[in-house]
mmCIF file of the C-alpha atoms, coordinates in Angstrom:
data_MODEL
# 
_entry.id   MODEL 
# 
loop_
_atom_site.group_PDB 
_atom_site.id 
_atom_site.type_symbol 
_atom_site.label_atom_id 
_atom_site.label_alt_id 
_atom_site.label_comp_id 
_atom_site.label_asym_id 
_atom_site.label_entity_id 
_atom_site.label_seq_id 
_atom_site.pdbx_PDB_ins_code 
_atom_site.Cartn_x 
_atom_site.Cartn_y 
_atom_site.Cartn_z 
_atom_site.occupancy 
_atom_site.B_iso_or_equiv 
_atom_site.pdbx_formal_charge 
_atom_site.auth_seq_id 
_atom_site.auth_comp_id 
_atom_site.auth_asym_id 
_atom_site.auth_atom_id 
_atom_site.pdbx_PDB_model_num 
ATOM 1   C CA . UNK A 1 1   ? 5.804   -8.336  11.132  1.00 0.00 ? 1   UNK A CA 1 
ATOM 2   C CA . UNK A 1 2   ? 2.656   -7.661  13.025  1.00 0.00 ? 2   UNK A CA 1 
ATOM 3   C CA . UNK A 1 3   ? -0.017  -6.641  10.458  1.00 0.00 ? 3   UNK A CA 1 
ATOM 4   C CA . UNK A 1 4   ? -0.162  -7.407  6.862   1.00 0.00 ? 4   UNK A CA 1 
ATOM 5   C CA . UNK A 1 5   ? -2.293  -4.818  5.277   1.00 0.00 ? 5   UNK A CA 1 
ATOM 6   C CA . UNK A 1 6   ? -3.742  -6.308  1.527   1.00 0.00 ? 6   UNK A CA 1 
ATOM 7   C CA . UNK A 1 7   ? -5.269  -3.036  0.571   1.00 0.00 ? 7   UNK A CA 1 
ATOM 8   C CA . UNK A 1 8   ? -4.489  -1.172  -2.542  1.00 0.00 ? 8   UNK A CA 1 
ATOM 9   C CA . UNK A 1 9   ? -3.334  2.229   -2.619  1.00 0.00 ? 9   UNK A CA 1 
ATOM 10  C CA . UNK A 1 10  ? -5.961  5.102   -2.212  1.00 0.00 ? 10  UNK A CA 1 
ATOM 11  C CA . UNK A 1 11  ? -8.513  3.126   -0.112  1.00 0.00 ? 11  UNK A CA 1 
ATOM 12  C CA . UNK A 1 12  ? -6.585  5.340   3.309   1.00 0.00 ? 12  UNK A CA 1 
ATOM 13  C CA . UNK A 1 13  ? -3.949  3.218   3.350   1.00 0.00 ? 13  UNK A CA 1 
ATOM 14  C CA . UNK A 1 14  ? -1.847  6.227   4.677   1.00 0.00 ? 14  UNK A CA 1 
ATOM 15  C CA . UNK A 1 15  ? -4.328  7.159   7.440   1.00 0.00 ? 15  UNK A CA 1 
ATOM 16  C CA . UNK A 1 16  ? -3.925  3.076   8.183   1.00 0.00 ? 16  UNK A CA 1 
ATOM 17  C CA . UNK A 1 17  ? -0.248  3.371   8.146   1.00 0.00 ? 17  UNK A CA 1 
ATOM 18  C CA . UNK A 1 18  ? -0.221  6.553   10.658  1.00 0.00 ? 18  UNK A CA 1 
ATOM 19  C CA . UNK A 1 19  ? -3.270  4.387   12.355  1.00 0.00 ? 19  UNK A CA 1 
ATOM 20  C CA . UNK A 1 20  ? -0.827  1.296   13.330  1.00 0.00 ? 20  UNK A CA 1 
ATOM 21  C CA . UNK A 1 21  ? 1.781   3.021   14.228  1.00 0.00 ? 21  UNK A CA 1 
ATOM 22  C CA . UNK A 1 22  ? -0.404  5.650   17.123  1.00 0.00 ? 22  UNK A CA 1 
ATOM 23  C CA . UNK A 1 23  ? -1.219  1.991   17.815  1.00 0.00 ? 23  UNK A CA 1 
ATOM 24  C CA . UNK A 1 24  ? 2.320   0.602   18.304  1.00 0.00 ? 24  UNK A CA 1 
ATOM 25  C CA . UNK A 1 25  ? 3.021   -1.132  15.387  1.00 0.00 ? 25  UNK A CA 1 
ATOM 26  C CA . UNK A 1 26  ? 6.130   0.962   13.868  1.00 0.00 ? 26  UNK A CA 1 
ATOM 27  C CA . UNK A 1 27  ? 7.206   1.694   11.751  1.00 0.00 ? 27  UNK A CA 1 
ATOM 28  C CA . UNK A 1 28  ? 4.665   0.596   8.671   1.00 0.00 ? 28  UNK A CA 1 
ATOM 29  C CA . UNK A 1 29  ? 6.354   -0.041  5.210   1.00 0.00 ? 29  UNK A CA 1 
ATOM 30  C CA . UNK A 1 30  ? 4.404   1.568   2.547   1.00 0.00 ? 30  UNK A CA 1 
ATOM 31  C CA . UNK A 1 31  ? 5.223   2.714   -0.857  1.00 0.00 ? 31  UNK A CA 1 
ATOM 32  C CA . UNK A 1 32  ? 6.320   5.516   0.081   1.00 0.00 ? 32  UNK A CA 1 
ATOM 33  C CA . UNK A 1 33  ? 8.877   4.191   1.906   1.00 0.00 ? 33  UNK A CA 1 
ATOM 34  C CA . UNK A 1 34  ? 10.717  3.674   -1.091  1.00 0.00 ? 34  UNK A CA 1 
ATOM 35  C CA . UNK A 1 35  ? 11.542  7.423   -1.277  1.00 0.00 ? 35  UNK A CA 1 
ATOM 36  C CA . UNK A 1 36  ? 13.686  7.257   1.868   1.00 0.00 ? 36  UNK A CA 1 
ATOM 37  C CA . UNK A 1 37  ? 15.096  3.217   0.986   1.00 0.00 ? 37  UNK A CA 1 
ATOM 38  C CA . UNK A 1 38  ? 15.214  3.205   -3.081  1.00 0.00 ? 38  UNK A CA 1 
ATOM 39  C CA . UNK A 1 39  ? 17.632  0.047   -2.800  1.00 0.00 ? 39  UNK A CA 1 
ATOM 40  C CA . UNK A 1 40  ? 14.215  -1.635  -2.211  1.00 0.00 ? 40  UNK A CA 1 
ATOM 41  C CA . UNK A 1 41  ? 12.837  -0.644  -5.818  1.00 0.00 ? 41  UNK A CA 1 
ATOM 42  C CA . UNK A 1 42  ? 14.933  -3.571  -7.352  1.00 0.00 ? 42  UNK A CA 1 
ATOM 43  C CA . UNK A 1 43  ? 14.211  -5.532  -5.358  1.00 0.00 ? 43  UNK A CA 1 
ATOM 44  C CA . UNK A 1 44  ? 10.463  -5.480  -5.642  1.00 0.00 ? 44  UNK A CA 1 
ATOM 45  C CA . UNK A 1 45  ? 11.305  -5.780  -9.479  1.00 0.00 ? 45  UNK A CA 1 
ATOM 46  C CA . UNK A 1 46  ? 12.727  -9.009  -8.603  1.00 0.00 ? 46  UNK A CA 1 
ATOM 47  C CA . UNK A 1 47  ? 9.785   -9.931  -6.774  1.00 0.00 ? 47  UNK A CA 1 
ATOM 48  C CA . UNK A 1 48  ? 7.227   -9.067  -9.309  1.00 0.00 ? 48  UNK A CA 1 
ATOM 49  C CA . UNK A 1 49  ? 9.433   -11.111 -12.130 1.00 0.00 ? 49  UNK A CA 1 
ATOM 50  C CA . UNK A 1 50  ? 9.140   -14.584 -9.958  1.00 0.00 ? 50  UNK A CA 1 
ATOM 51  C CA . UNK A 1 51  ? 12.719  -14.503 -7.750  1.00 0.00 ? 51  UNK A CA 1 
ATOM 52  C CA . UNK A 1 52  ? 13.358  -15.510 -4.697  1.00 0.00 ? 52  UNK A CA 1 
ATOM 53  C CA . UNK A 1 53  ? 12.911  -12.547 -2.101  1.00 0.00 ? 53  UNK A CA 1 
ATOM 54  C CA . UNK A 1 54  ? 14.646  -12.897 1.324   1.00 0.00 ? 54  UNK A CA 1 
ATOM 55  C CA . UNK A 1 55  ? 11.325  -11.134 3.387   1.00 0.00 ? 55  UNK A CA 1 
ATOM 56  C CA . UNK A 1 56  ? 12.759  -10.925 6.842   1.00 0.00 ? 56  UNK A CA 1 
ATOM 57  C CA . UNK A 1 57  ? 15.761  -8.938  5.510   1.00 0.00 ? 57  UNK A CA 1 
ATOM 58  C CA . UNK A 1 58  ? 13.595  -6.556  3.119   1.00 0.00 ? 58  UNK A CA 1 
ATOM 59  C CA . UNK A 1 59  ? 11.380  -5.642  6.367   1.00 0.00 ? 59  UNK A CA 1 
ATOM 60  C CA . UNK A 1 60  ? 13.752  -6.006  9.143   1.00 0.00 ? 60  UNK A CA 1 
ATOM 61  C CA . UNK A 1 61  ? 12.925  -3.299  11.430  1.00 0.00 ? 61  UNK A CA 1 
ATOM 62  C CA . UNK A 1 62  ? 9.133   -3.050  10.057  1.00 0.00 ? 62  UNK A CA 1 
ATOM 63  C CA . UNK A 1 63  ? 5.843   -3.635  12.384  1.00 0.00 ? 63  UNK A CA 1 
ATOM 64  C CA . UNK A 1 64  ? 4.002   -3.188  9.881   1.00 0.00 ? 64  UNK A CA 1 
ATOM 65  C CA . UNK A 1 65  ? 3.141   -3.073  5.687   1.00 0.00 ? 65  UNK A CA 1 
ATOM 66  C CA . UNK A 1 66  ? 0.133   -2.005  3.400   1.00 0.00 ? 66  UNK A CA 1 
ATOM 67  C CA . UNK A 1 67  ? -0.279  -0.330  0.394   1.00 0.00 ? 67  UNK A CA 1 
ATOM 68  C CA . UNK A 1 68  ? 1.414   -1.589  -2.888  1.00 0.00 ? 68  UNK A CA 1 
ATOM 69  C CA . UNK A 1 69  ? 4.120   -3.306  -3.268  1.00 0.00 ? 69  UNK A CA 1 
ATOM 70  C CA . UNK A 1 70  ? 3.799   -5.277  -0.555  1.00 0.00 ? 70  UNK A CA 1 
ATOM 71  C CA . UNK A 1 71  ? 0.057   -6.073  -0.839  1.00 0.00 ? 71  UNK A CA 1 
ATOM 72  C CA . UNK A 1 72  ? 0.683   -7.750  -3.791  1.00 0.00 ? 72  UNK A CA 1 
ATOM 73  C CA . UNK A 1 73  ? 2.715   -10.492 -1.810  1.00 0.00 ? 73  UNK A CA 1 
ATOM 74  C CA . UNK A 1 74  ? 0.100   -11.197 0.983   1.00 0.00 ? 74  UNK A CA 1 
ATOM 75  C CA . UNK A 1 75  ? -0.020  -14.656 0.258   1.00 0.00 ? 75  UNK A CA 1 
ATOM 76  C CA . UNK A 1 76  ? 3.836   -14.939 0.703   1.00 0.00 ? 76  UNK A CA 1 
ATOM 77  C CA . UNK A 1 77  ? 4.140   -13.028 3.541   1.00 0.00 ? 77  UNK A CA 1 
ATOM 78  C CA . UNK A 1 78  ? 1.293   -14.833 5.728   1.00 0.00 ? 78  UNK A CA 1 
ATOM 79  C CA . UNK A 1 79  ? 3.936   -18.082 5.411   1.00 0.00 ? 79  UNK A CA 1 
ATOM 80  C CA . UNK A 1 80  ? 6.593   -16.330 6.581   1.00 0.00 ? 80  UNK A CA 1 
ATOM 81  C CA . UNK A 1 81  ? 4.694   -14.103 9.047   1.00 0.00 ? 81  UNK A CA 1 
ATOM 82  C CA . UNK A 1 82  ? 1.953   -16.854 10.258  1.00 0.00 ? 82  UNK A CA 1 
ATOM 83  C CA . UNK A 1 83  ? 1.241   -15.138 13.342  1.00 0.00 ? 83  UNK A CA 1 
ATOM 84  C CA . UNK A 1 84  ? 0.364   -11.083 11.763  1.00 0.00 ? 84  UNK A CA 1 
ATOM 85  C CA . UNK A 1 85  ? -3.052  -10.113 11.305  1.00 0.00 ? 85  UNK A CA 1 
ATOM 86  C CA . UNK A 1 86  ? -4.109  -9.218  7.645   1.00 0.00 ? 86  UNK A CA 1 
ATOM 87  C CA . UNK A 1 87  ? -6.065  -6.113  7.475   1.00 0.00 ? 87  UNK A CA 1 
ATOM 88  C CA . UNK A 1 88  ? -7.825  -5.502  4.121   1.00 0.00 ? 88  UNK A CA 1 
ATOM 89  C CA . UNK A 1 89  ? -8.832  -1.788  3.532   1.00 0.00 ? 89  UNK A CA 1 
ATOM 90  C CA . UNK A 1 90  ? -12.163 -1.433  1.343   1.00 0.00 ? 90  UNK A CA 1 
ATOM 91  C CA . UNK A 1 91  ? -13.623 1.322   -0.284  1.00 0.00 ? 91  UNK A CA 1 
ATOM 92  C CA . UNK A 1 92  ? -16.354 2.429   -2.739  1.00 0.00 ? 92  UNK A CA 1 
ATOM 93  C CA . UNK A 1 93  ? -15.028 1.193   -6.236  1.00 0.00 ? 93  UNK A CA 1 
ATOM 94  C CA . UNK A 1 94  ? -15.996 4.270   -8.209  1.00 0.00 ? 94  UNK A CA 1 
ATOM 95  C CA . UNK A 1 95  ? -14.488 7.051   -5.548  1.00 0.00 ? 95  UNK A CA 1 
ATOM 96  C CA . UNK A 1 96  ? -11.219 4.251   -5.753  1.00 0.00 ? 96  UNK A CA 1 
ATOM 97  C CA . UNK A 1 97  ? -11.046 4.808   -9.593  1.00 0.00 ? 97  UNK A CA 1 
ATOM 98  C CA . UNK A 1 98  ? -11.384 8.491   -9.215  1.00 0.00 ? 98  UNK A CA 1 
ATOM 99  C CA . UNK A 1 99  ? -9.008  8.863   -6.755  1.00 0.00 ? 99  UNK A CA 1 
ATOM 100 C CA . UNK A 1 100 ? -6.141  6.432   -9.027  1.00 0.00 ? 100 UNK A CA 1 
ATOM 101 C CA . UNK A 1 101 ? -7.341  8.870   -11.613 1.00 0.00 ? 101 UNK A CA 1 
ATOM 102 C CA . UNK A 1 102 ? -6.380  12.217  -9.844  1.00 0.00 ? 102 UNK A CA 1 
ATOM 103 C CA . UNK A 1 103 ? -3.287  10.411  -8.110  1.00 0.00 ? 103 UNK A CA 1 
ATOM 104 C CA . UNK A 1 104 ? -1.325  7.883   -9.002  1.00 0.00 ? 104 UNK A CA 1 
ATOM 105 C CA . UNK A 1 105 ? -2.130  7.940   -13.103 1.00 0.00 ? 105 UNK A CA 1 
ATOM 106 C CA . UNK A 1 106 ? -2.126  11.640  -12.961 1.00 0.00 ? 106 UNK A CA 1 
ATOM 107 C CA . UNK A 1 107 ? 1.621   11.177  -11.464 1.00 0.00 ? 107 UNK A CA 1 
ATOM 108 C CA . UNK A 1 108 ? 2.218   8.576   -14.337 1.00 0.00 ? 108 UNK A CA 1 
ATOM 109 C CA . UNK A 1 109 ? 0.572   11.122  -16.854 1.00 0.00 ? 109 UNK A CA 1 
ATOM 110 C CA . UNK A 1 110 ? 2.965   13.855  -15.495 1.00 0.00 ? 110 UNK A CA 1 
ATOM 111 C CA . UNK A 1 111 ? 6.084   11.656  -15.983 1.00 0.00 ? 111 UNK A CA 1 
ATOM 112 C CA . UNK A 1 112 ? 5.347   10.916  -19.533 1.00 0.00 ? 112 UNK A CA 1 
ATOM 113 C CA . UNK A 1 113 ? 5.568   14.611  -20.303 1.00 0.00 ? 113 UNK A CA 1 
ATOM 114 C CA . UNK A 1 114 ? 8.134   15.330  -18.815 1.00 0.00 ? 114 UNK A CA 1 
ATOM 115 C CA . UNK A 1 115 ? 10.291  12.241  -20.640 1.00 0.00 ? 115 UNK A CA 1 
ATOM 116 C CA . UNK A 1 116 ? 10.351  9.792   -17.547 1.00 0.00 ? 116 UNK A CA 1 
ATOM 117 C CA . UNK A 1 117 ? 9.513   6.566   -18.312 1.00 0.00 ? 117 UNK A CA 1 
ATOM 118 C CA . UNK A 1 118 ? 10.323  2.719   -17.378 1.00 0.00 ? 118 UNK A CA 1 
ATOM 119 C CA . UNK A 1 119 ? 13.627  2.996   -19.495 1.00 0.00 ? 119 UNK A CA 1 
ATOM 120 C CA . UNK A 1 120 ? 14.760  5.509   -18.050 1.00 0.00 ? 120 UNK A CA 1 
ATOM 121 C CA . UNK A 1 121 ? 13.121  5.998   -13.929 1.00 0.00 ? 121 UNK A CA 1 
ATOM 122 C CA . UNK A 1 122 ? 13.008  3.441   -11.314 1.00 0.00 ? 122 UNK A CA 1 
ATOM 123 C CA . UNK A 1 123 ? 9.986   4.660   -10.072 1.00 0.00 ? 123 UNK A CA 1 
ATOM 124 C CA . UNK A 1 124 ? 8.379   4.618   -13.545 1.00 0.00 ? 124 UNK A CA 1 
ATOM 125 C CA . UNK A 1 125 ? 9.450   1.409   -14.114 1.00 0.00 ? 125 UNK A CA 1 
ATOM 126 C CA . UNK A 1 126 ? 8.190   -0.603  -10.458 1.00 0.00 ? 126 UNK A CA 1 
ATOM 127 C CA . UNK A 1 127 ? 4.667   1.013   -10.989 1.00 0.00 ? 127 UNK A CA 1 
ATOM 128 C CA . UNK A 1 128 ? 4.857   0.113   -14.771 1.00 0.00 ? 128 UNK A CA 1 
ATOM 129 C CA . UNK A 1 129 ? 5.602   -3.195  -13.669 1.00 0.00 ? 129 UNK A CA 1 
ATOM 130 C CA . UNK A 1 130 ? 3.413   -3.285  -10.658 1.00 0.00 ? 130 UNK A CA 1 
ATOM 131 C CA . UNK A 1 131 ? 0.448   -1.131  -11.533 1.00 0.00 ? 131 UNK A CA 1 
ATOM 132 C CA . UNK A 1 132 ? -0.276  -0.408  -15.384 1.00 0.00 ? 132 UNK A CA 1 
ATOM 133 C CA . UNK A 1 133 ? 0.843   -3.684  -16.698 1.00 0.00 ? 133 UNK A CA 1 
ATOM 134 C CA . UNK A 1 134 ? 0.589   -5.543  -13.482 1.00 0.00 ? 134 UNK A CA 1 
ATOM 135 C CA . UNK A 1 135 ? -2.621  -5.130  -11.680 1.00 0.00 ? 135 UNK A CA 1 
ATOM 136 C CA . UNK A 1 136 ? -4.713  -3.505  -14.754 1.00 0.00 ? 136 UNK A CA 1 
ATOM 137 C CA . UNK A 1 137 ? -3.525  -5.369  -17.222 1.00 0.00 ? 137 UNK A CA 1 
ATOM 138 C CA . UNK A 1 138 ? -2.233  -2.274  -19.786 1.00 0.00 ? 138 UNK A CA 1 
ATOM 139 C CA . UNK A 1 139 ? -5.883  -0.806  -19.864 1.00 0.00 ? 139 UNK A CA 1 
ATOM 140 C CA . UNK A 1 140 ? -6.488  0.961   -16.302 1.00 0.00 ? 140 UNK A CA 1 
ATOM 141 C CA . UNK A 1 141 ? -8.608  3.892   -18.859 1.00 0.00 ? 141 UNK A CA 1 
ATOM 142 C CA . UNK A 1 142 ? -11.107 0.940   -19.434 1.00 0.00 ? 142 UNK A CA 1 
ATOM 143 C CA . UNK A 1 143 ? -13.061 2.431   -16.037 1.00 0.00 ? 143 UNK A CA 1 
ATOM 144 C CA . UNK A 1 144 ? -14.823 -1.320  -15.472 1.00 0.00 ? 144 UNK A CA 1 
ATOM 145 C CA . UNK A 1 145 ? -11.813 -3.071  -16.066 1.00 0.00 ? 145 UNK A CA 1 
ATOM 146 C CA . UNK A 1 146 ? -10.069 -1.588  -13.820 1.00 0.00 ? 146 UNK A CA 1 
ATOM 147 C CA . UNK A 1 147 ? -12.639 -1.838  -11.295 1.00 0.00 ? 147 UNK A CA 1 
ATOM 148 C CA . UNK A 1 148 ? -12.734 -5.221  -12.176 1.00 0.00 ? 148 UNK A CA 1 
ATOM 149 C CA . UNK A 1 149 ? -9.384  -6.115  -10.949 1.00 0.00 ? 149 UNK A CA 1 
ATOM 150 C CA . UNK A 1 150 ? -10.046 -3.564  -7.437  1.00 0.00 ? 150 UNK A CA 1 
ATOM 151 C CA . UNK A 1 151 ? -13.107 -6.038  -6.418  1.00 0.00 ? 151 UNK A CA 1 
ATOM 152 C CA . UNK A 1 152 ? -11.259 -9.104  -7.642  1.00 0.00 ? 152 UNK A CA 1 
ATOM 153 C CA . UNK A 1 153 ? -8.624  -8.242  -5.736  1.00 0.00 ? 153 UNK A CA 1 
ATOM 154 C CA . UNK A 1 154 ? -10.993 -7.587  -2.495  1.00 0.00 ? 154 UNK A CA 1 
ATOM 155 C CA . UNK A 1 155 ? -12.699 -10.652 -3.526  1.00 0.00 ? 155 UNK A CA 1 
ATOM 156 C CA . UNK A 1 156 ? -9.428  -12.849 -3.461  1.00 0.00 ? 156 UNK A CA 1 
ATOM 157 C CA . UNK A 1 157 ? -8.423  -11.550 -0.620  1.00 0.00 ? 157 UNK A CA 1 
ATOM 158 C CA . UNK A 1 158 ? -11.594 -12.250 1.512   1.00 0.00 ? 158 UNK A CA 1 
ATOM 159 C CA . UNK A 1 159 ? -11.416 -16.371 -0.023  1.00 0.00 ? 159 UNK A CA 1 
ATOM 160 C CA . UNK A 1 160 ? -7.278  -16.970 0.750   1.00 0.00 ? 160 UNK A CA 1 
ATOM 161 C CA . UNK A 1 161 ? -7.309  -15.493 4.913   1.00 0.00 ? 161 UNK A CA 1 
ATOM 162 C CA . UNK A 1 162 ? -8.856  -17.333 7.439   1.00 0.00 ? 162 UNK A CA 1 
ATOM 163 C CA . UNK A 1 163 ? -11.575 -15.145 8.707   1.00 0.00 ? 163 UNK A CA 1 
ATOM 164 C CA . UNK A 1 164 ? -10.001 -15.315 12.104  1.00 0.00 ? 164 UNK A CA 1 
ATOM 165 C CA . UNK A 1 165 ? -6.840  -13.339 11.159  1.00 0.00 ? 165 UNK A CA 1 
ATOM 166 C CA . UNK A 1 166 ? -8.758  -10.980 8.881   1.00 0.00 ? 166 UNK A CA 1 
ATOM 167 C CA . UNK A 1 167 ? -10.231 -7.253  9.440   1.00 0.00 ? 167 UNK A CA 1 
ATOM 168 C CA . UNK A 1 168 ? -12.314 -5.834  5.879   1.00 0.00 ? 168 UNK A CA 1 
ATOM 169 C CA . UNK A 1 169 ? -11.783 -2.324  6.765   1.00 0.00 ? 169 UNK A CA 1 
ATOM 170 C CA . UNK A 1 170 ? -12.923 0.649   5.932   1.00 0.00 ? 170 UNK A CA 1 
ATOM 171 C CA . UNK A 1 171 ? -11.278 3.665   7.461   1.00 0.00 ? 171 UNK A CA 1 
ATOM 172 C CA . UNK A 1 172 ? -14.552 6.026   8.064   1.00 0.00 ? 172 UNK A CA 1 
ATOM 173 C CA . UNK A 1 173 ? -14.804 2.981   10.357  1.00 0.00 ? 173 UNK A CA 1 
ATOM 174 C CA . UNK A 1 174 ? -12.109 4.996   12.764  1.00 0.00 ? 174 UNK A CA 1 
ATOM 175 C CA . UNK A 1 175 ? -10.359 3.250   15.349  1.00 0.00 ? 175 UNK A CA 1 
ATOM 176 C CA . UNK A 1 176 ? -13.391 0.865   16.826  1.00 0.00 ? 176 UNK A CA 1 
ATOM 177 C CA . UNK A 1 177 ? -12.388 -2.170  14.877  1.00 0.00 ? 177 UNK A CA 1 
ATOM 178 C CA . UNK A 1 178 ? -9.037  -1.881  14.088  1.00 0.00 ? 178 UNK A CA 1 
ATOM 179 C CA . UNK A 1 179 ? -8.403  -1.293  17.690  1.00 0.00 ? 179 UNK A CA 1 
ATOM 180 C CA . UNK A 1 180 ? -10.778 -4.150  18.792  1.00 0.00 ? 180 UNK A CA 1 
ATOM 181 C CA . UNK A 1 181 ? -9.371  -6.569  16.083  1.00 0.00 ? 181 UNK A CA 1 
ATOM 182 C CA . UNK A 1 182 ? -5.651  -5.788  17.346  1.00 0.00 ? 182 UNK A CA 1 
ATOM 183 C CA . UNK A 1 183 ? -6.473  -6.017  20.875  1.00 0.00 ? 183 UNK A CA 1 
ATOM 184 C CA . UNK A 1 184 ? -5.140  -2.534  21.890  1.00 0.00 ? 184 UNK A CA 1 
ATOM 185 C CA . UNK A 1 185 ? -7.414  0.138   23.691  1.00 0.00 ? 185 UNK A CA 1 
ATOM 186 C CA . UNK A 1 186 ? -8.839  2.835   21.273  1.00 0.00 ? 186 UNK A CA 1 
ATOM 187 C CA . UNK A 1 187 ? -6.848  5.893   21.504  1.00 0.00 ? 187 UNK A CA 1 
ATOM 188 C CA . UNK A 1 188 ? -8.091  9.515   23.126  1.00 0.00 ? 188 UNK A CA 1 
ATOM 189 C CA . UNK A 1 189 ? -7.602  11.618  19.531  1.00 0.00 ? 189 UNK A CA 1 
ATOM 190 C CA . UNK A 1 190 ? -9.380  11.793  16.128  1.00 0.00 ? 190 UNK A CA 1 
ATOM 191 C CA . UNK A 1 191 ? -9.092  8.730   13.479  1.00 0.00 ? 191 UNK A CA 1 
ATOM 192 C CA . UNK A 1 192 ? -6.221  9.604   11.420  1.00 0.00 ? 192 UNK A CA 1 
ATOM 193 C CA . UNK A 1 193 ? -7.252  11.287  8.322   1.00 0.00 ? 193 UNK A CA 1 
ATOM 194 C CA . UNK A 1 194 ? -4.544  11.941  5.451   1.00 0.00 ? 194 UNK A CA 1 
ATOM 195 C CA . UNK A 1 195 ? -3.487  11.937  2.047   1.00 0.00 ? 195 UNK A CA 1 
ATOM 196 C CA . UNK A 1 196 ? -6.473  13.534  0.084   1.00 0.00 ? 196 UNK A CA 1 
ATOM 197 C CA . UNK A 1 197 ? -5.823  14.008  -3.625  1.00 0.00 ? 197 UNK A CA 1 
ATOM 198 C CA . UNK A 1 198 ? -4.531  17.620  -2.953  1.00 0.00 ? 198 UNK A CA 1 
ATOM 199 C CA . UNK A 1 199 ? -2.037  16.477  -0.329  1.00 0.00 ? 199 UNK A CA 1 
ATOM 200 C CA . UNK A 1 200 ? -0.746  13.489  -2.772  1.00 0.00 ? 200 UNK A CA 1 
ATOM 201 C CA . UNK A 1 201 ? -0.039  16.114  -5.302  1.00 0.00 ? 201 UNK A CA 1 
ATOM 202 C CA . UNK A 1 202 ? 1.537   18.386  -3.458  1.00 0.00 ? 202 UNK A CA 1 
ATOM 203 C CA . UNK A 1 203 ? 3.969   15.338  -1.969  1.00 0.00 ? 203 UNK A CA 1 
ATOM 204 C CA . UNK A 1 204 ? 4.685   14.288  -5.849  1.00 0.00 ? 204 UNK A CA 1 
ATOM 205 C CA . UNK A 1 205 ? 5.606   18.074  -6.704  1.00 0.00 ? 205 UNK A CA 1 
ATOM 206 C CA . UNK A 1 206 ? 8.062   18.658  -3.318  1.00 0.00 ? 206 UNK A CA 1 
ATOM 207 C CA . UNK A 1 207 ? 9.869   15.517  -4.358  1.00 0.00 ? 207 UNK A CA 1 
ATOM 208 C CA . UNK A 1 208 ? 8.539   12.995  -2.051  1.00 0.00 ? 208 UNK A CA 1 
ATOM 209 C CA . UNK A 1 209 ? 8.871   12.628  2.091   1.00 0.00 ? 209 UNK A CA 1 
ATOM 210 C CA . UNK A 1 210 ? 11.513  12.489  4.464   1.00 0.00 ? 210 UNK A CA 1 
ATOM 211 C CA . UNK A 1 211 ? 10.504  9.095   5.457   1.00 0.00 ? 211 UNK A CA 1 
ATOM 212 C CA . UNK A 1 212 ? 11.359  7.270   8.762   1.00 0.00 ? 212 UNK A CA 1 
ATOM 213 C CA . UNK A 1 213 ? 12.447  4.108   8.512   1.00 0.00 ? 213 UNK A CA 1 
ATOM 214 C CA . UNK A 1 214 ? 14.144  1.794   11.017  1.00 0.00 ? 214 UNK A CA 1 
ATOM 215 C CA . UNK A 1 215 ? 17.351  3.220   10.759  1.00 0.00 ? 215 UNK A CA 1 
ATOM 216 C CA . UNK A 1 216 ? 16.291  6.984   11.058  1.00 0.00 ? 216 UNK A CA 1 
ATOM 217 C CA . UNK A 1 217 ? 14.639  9.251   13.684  1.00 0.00 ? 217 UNK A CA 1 
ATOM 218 C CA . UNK A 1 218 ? 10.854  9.620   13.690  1.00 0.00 ? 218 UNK A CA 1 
# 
């Protein structure tokens, strides 16, 4: 593991993901990784309930993480991986809570009704665990709350890396300092630029990605 990325979702963690690996560092576990390795889900449920979690085995393969689950685990990971770079994507707080809004609770809004739950859907269940009870406490509709916990989290972040191994990011940035805090030469093509709120829905309706992992083609 190269790069630890300690950003929460929907602050262009995807664009960072196809980012690192244009840059080399491939493939990048995300959370949607899960849709192509759901063996992983229970074992980020054991991870989130205190047990023991054998890293280099969960990531063999990887380059690369951010995005939840993973981001939750920073800490962990920097002991295991003392030599990665931790990149920490920011954003404005109030487009961040909009964008959960129209993504990731609309997705959790859309499972209710449709009689998935934790009881009953993996999925439901690791973003129960990791997101609605987890990181916002069981009250992500209280709008300051839950922007609470986003610049707590940033905040945290920014006091437990050395400021040698960390990049705050922010990915209308572009390549300049991810490239110059990596130490690779900036690449000849646009700053990737993915994963708007229309293009997360339409993923959620088709079923989720074809992801590549390790063990499949690109």
């Amino acid at each position: 593991m190269k790069v630890i990325g300690t950003g929460v979702a929907r602050t262009g963690t995807t664009s960072t993901k196809a980012a690192l690996e244009e840059l080399g560092f491939d493939p990048c576990y995300t959370f949607v990784t899960l849709f192509a390795k759901r063996e992983h889900i229970d074992l980020w449920l054991a991870a989130y309930a205190g047990q023991p979690v054998d890293w280099p085995q969960l990531f063999a393969g990887f380059r690369a993480t951010v995005d939840w689950p993973a981001c939750d685990f920073y800490e962990q990971l920097m002991e295991v991986y003392p030599e990665a770079k931790v990149v920490l994507n920011v954003r404005d707080p109030e487009a961040w809570y909009e964008s959960m809004t129209n993504t990731i609770w609309w997705v959790h809004q859309e499972e209710v009704r449709a009689g998935r739950g934790p009881d009953t859907d993996s999925f439901s269940r690791l973003r129960e665990v990791m997101l609605w009870q987890g990181f916002f406490g069981g009250k992500f509709l209280d709008k300051q709350l839950a922007i609470g916990a986003f610049e707590r989290h940033i905040r945290q972040v920014k006091e437990r890396v050395p400021r040698d191994k960390l990049l705050v990011f922010d990915v209308q940035e572009g390549w300049e300092p991810l490239c110059r805090f990596l130490h690779v030469e900036v690449p000849d093509k646009p700053f990737p630029r993915l994963f708007d709120t229309a293009a997360f829905r339409e993923l959620v309706r088709s079923g989720g990605p074809r992801v590549a992992s390790p063990t499949t083609a690109p």
